[in-house]
N, C-alpha and C positions, 0 to 999 in steps of 0.2 A: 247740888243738882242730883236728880234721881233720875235712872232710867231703868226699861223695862225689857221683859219680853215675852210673847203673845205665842202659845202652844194654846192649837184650837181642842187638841184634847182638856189638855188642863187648865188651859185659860191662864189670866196676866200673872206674871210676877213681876218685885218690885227689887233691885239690885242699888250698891253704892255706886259701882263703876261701870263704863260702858265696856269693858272689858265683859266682865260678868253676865251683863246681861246677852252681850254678843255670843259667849262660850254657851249658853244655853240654848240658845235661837239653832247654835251650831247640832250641838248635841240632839236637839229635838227632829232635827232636818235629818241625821244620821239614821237615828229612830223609822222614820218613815222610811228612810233609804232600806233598812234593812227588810222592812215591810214590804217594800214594792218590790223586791226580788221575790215574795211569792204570789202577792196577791195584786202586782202593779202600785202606780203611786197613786193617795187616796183624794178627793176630791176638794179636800179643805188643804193643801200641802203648801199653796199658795199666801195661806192665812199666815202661817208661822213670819215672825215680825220681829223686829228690837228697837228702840228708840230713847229718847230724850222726853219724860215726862216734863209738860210744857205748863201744866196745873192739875187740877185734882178735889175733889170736895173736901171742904174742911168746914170743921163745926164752928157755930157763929154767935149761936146764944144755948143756954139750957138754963130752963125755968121748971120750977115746980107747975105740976099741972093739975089743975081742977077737975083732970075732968078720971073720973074712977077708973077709966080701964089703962091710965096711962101714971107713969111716975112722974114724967118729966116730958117737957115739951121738949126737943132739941131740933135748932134747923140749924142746917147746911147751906153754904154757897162753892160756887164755883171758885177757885182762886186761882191765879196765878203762881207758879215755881217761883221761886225766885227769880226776877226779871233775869233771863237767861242772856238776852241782848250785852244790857249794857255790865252788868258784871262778866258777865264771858268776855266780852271786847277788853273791859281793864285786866282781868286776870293774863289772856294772852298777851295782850301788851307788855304787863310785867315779866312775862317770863319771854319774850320775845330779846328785851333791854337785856335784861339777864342772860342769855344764851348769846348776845352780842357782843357783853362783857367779856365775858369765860372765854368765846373767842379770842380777842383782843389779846387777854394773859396768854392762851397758847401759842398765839404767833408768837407776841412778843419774846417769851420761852423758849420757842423752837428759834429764834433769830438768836438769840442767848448761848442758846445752846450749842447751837450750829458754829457759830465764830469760838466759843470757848474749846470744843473738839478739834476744831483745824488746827489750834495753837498747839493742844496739846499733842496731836500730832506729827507735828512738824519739829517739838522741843523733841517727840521721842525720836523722830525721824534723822535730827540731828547727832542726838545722843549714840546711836547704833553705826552711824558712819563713822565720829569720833571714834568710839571703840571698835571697830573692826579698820580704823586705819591704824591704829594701837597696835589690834593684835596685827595686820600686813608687815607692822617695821620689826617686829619684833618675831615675829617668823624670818623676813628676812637678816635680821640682826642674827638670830640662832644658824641659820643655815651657811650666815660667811663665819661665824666663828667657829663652828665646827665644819666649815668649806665641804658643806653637803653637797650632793648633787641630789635630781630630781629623779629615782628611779621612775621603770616605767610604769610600779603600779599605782602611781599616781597620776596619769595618764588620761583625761577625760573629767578629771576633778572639775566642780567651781571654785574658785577663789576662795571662798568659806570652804569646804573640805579640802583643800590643799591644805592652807592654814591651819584648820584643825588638826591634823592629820603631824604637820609639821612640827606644830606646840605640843602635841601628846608625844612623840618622839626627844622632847628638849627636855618637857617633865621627865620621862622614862632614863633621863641622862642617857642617850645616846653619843656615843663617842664616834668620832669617824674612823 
């Protein structure tokens, strides 16, 4: 498929994508703009255009020619683009199915995904209460063996910094 676009100065051009030929249409539209800030906008402004080349002349025969002032006879017909219809309809179709697929794996992925992250965070969530009921008996394990008390600047603590607090004093061999 080719498309085009129509600058009434410069007349058609012929682009691969419709991207291309729309950035041109754009840019040309700019052009005027900057023009009609001195001189107003010009009267062909409306011409500027982009589209879907729909056919196009193409050559049909060339023959040697009889006749002296010419080399070669060559005509031309009108043709048709590639029927734009019915290949445009299959192409988006395909990529339609495709974008349906791709979907599909991403749910299914993000469902995957989703159940595999809760477990793992419930195994870690588990694993942290484990070990900080460790370290709770074992703070309290050090503080009756050395029949600690709880000064007061420990006073306001959470449970994790008490306990810290407590085990960095066991490490430090604190004696009563």
């Amino acid at each position: 498929m080719r498309y085009f676009d129509y600058d009434p100065v410069d007349g058609i051009s012929f682009h691969e994508t419709a991207d291309e030929a729309r950035s041109e249409a754009e840019a040309t539209l700019e052009q005027e703009a900057d023009s009609a800030a001195d001189d107003g906008w010009s009267d062909n402004v409306d011409d500027i255009c982009w589209g879907v080349v729909l056919g196009s002349a193409e050559r049909t025969s060339c023959e040697k020619s009889d006749d002296e002032r010419f080399d070669e006879i060559v005509t031309y017909a009108v043709r048709d683009e590639d029927d734009p219809s019915a290949a445009r309809i299959s192409a988006l179709e395909s990529q339609l199915k495709a974008a349906r697929e791709e979907n599909e794996r991403w749910k299914r992925a993000a469902e995957t995904d989703e159940a595999d992250v809760i477990a793992e965070l419930r195994e870690q969530l588990a694993a942290l209460r484990a070990r900080d009921a460790g370290r709770v008996e074992r703070a309290a394990a050090v503080m009756m063996k050395y029949k600690m008390k709880i000064p007061g600047k420990f006073e306001g603590l959470t449970w994790q910094a008490l306990t810290d607090e407590i085990l960095a004093a066991a490490d430090g061999e604190v004696k009563p």
